[in-house]
MMTF fields as JSON, N, C-alpha, C and O atoms, coordinates in Angstrom:
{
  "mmtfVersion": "1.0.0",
  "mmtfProducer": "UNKNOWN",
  "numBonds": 331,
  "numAtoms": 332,
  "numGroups": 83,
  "numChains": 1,
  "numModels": 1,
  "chainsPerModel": [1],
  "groupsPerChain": [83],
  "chainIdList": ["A"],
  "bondAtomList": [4, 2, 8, 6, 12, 10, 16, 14, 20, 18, 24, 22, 28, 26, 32, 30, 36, 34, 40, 38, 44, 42, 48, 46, 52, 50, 56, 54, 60, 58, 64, 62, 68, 66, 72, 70, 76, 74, 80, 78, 84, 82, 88, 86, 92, 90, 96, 94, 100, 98, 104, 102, 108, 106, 112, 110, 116, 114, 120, 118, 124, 122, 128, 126, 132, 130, 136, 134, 140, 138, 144, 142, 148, 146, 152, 150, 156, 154, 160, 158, 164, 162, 168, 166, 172, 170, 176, 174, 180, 178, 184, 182, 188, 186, 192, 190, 196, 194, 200, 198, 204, 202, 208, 206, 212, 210, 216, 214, 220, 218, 224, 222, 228, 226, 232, 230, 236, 234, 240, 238, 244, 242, 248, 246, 252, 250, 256, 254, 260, 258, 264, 262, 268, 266, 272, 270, 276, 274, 280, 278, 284, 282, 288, 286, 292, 290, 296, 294, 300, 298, 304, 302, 308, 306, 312, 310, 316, 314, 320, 318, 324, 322, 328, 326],
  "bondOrderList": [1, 1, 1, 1, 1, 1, 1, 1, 1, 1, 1, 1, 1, 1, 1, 1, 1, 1, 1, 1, 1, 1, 1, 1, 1, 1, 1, 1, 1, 1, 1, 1, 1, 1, 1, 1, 1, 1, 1, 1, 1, 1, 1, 1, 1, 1, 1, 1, 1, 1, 1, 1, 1, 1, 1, 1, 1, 1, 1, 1, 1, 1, 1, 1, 1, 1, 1, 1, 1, 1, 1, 1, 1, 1, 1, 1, 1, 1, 1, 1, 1, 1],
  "groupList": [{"groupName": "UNK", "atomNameList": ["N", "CA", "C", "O"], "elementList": ["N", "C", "C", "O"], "formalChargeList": [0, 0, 0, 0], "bondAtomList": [1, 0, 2, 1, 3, 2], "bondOrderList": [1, 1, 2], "singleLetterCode": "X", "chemCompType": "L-PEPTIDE LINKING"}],
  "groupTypeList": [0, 0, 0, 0, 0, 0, 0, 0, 0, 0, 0, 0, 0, 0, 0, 0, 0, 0, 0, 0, 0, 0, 0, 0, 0, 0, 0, 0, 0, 0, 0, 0, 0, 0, 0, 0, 0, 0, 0, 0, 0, 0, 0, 0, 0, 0, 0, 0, 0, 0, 0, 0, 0, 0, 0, 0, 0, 0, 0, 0, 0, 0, 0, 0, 0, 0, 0, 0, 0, 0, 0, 0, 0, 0, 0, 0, 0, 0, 0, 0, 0, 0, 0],
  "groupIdList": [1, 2, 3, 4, 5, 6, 7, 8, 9, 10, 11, 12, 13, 14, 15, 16, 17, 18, 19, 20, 21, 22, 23, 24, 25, 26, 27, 28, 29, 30, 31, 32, 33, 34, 35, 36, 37, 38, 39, 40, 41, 42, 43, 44, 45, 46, 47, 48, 49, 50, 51, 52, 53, 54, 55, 56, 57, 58, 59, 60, 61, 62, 63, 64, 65, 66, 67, 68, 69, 70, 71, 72, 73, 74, 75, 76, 77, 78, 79, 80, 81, 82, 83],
  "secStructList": [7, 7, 7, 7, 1, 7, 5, 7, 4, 4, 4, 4, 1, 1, 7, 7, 7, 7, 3, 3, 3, 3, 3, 7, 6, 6, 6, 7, 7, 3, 3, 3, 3, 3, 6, 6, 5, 1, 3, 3, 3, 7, 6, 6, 6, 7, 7, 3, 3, 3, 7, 7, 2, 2, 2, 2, 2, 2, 2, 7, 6, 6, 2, 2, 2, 2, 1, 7, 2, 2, 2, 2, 2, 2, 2, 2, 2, 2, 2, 2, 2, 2, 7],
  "xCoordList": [3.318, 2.532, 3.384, 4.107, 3.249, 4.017, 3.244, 2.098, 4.115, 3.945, 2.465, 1.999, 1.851, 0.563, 1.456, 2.332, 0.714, 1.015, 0.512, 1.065, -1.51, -1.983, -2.785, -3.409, -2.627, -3.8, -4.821, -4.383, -5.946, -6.903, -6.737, -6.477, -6.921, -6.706, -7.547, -7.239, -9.307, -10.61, -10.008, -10.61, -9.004, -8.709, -8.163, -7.889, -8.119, -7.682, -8.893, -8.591, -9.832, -11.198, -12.026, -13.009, -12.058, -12.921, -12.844, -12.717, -12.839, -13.241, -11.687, -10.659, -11.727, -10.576, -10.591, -11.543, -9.823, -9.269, -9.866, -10.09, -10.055, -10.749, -10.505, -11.006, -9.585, -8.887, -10.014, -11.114, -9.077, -10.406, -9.683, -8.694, -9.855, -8.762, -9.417, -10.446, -8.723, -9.61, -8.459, -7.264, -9.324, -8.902, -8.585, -9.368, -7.353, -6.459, -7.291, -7.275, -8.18, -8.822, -7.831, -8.29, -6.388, -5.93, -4.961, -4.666, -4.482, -3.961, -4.17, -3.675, -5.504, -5.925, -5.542, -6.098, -4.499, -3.509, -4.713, -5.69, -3.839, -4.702, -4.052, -2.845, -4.84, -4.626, -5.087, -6.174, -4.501, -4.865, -5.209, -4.316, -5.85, -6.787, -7.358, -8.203, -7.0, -7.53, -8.792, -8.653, -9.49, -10.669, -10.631, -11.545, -9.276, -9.009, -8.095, -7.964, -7.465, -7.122, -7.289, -8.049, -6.953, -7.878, -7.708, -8.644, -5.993, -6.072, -4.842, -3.887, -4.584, -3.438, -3.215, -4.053, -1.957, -1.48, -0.913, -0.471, -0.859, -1.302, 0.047, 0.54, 0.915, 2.168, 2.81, 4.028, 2.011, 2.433, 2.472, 3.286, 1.803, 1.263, 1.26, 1.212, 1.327, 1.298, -0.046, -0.353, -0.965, -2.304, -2.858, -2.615, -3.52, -3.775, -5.279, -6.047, -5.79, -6.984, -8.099, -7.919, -8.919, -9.678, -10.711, -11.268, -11.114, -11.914, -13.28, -13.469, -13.663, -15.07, -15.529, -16.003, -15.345, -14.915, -16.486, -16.554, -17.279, -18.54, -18.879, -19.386, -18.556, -19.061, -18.268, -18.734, -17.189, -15.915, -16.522, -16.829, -16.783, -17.572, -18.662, -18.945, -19.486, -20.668, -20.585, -21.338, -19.382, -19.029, -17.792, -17.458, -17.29, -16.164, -16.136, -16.481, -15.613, -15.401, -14.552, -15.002, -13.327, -12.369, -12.39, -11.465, -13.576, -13.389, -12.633, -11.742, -13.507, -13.081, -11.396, -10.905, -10.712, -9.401, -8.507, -7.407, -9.174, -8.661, -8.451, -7.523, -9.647, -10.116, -10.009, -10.563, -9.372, -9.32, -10.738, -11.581, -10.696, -12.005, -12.898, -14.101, -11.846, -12.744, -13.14, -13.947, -12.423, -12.937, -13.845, -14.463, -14.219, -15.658, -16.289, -16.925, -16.488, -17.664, -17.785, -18.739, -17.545, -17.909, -18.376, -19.459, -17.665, -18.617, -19.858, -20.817, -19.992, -20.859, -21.97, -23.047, -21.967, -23.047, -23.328, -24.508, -22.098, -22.725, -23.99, -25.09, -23.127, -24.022, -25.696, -26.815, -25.174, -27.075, -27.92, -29.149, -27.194, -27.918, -28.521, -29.745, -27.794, -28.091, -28.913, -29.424, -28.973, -30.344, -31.665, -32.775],
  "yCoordList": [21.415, 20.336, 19.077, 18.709, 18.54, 17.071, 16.215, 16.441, 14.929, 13.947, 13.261, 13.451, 12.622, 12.172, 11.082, 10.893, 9.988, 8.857, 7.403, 6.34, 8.189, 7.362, 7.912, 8.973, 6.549, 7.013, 5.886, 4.973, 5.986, 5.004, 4.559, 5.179, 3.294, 2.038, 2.269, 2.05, 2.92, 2.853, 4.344, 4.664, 5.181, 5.989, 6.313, 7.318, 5.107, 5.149, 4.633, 4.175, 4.639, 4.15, 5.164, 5.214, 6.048, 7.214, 8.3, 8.928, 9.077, 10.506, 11.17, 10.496, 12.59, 13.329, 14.025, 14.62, 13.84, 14.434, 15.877, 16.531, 16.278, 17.373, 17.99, 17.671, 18.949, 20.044, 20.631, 21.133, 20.283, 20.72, 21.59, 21.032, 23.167, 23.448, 23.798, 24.474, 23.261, 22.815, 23.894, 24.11, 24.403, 25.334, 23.912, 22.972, 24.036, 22.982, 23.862, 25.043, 22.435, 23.256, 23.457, 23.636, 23.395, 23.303, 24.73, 25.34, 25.3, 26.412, 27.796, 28.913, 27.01, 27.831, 28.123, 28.812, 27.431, 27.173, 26.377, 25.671, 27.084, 26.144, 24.979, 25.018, 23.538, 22.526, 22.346, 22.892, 21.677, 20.87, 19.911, 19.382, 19.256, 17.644, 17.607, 18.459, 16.415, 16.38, 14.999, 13.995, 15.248, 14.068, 12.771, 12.306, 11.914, 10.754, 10.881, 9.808, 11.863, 11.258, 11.164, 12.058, 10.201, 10.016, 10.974, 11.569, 11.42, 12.237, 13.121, 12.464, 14.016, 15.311, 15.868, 15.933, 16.245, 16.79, 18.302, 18.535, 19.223, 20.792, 20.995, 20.581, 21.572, 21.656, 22.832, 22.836, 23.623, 24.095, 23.592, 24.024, 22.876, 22.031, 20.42, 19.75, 19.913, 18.349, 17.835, 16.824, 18.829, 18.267, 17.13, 17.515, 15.857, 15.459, 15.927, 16.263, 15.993, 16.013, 15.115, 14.899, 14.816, 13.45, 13.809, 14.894, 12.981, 13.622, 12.243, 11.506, 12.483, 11.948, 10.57, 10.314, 9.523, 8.395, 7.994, 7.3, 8.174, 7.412, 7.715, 6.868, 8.686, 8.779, 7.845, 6.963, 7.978, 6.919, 5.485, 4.827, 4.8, 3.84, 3.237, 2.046, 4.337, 3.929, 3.875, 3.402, 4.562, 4.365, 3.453, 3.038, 3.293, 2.621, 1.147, 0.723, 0.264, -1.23, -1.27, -1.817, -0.704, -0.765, -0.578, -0.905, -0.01, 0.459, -0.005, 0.455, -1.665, -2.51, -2.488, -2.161, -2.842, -2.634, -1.882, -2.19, -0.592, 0.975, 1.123, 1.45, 0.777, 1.15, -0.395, -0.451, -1.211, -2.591, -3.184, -2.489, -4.489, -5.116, -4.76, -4.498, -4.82, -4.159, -2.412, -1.869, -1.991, -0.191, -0.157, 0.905, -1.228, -1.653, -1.474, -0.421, -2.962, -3.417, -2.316, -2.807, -1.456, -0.838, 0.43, 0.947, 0.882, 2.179, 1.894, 2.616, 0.638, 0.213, 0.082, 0.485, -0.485, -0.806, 0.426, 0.71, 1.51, 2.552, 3.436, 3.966, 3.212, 4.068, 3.096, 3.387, 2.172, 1.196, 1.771, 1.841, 2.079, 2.512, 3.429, 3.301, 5.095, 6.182, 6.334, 7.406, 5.219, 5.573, 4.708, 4.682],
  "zCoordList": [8.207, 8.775, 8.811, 7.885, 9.815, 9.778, 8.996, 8.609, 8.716, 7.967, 8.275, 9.398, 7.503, 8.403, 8.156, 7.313, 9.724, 10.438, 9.837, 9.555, 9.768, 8.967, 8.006, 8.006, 6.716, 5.966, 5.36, 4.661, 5.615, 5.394, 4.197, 3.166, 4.403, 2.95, 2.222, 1.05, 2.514, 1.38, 0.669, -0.357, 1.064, 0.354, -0.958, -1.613, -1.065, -2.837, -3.692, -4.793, -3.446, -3.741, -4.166, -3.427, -5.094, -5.513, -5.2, -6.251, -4.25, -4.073, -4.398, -4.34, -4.744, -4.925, -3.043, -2.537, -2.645, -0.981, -0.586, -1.605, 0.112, -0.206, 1.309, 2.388, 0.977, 2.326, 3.224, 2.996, 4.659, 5.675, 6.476, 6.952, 6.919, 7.481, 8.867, 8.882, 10.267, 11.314, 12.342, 12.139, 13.424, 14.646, 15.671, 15.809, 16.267, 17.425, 18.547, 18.893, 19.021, 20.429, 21.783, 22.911, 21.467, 22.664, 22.256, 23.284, 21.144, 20.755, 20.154, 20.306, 19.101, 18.298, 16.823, 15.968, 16.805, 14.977, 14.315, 14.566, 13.107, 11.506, 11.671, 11.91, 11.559, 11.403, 9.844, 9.652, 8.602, 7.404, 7.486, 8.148, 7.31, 7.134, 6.169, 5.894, 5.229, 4.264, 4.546, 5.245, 4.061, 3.71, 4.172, 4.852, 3.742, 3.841, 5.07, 5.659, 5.578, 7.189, 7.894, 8.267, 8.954, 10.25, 10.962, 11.496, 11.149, 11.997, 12.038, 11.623, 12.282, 12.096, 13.527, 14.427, 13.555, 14.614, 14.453, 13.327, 15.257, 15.531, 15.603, 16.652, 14.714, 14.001, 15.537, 15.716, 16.395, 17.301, 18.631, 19.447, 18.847, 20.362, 20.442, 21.474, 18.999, 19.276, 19.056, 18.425, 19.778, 19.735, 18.726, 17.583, 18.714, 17.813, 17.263, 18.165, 15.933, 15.828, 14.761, 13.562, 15.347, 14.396, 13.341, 13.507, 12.132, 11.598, 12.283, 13.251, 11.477, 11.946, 11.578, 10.472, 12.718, 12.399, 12.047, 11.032, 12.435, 12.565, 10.518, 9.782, 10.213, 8.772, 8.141, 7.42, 8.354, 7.547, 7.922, 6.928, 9.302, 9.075, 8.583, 8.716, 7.819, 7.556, 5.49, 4.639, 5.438, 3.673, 3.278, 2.168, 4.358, 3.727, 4.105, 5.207, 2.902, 3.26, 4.531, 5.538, 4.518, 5.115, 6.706, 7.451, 7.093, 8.579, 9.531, 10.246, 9.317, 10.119, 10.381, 11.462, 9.349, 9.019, 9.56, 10.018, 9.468, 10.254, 11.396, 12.136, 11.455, 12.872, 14.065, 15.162, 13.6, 14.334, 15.211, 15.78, 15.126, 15.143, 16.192, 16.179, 17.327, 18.399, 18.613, 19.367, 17.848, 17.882, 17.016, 16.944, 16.116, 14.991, 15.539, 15.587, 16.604, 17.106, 18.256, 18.86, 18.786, 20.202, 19.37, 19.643, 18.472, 17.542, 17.027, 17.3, 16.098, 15.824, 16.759, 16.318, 18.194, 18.911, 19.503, 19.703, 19.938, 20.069, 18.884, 19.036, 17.818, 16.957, 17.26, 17.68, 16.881, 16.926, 18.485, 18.523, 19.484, 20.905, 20.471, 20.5, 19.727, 19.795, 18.34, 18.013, 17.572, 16.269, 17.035, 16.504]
}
């Protein structure tokens, strides 16, 4: 697996990481992702793959941070449309 790129800042904040092992919809390879990354790339194809931003915004201080101010506010108002 390549290096991850990024890793979220609220990640040193409690939880132990916790391995996710995810199918690359563009190949079909095991992708590893652990808990705290945003996102991993498909060690055969490049593919990138995301974990699930909307949960990470709703527990972590940090979102904002991560995810930069304006990818906040446009998730955020989406999520408020669709509850």
């Amino acid at each position: 697996m390549r290096p991850m790129k990024f890793k979220c800042p609220g990640s040193c904040h409690g939880n132990t990481p916790q391995l996710e092992i995810r199918r690359c919809p563009e190949c079909g390879n095991e992708i590893e992702m652990f808990s705290v990354d945003m996102k991993a790339e498909c060690d055969r194809c490049g593919f990138t793959v995301y974990n699930d931003i909307q949960q990470c915004m709703e527990v972590c201080t940090h979102a904002e941070e991560c995810l930069g101010a304006e990818m906040y506010r446009k998730l955020m108002a989406d999520k408020k449309l669709s509850s």
